[in-house]
RODO-776639 format. One line per field, with one value per residue (C-alpha): x, y, z; residue in three letters. Coordinates in steps of 0.02 Angstrom, whole numbers, plus 50000, padded with zeros to 5 digits. Each point is the difference from the previous one (the first is absolute). Example, Ala and Ser with C-alpha at 12.3 -4.5 7.8 and 13.67 -1.06 7.14 Angstrom:
<nodes>
x <- 50615;50069
y <- 49775;50172
z <- 50390;49967
res <- ala;ser
</nodes>
This chain:
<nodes>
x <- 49729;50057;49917;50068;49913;50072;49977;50075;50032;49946;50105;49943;50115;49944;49994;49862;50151;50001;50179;50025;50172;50064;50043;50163;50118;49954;49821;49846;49940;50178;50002;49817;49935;49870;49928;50121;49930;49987;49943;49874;50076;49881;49891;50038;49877;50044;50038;50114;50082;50030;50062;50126;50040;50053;50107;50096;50023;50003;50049;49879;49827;49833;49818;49850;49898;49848;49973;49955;49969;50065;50066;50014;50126;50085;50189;50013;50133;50141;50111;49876;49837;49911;49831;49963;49900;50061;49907;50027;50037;50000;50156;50115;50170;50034;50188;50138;50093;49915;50193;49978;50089;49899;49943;50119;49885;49881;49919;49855;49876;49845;49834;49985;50160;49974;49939;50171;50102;50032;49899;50003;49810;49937;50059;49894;49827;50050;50038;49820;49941;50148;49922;49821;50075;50062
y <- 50165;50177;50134;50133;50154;50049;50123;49989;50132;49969;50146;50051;50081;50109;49847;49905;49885;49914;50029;49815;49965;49833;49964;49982;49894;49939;50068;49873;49948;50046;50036;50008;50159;50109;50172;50117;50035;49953;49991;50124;50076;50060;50139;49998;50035;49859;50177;50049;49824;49978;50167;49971;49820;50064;50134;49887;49860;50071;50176;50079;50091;49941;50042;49901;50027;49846;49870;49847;49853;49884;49818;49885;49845;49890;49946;49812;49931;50114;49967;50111;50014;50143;50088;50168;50115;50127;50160;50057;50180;50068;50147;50106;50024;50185;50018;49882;49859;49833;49946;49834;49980;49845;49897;49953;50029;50127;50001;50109;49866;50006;49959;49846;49915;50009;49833;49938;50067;49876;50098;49975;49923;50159;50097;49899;50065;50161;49946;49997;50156;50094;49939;50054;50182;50026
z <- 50638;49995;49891;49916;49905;49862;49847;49810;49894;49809;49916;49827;49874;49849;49887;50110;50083;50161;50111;50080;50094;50071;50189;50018;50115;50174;50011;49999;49823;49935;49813;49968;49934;50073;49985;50124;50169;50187;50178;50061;50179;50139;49973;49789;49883;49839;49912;50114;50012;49804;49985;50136;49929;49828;50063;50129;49883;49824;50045;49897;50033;49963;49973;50057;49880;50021;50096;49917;50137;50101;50024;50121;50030;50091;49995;50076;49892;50085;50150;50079;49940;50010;49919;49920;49954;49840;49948;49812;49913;49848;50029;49893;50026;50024;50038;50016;49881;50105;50067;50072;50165;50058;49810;49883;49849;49926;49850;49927;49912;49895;50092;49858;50078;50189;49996;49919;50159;50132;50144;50208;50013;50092;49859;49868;50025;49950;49820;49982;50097;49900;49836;50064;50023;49849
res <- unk;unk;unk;unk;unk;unk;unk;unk;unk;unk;unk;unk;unk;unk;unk;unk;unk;unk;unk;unk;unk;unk;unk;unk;unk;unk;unk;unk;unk;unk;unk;unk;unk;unk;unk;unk;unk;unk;unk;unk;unk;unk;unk;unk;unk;unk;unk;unk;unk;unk;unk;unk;unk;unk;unk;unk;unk;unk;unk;unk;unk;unk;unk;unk;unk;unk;unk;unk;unk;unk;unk;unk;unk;unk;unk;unk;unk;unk;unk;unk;unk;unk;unk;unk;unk;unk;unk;unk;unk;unk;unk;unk;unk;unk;unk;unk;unk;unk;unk;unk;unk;unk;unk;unk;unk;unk;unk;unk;unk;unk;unk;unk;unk;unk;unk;unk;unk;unk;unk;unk;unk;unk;unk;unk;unk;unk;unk;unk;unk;unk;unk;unk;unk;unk
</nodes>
């Protein structure tokens, strides 16, 4: 099964909100919603991947500011099954509108209603390591 590393970005807003966005068309788990990120590349710190994540997907820039675990999980019900591993952060947004180019949604939601979003399963753990933060 192949593995993937991968690292979410939990963006906070002034009001204490969460920034979620849906995956759009064509992509595995297809209109599930998840906490942006992706794919850490050779010789990237999870920093430096999340940072570069946000600005090619959502055109906007990003602070790490804490990093709040980590989650495990495996895919098996997909044409191709596969496992990974996703690191959390806390960040800020610093510049930039978050333009979707690759989701089809994006919302900014209380940390009381992330459980009521219909989340990709590695996304889930977070709702409680979010609400542990905060």
């Amino acid at each position: 099964m192949k593995h993937v590393e991968v690292v979410c970005a939990i963006i906070v807003n002034d009001n204490n909100e969460i920034f979620v966005c849906k995956r759009g068309p064509g992509r595995a788990l297809e209109g599930k919603w998840e906490f942006p990120g992706g794919k850490v590349e050779v010789n990237e710190t999870h920093e430096q991947t999340i940072i570069r994540e946000i600005k090619e997907e959502l055109d906007s820039d990003i602070l790490p500011i804490k990093y709040i675990g980590k989650n495990y999980h495996e895919y098996n019900d997909l044409n191709k099954p596969f496992s990974i591993t996703m690191y959390g952060y806390i960040c800020k947004l610093v510049n930039g509108e978050l333009t979707l180019s690759e989701h089809t949604e994006k919302k900014w939601i209380r940390t009381n209603d992330l459980e009521s979003v219909d989340f990709a399963g590695a996304d889930r753990p977070f709702i409680d390591m979010v609400k542990k933060s905060f």
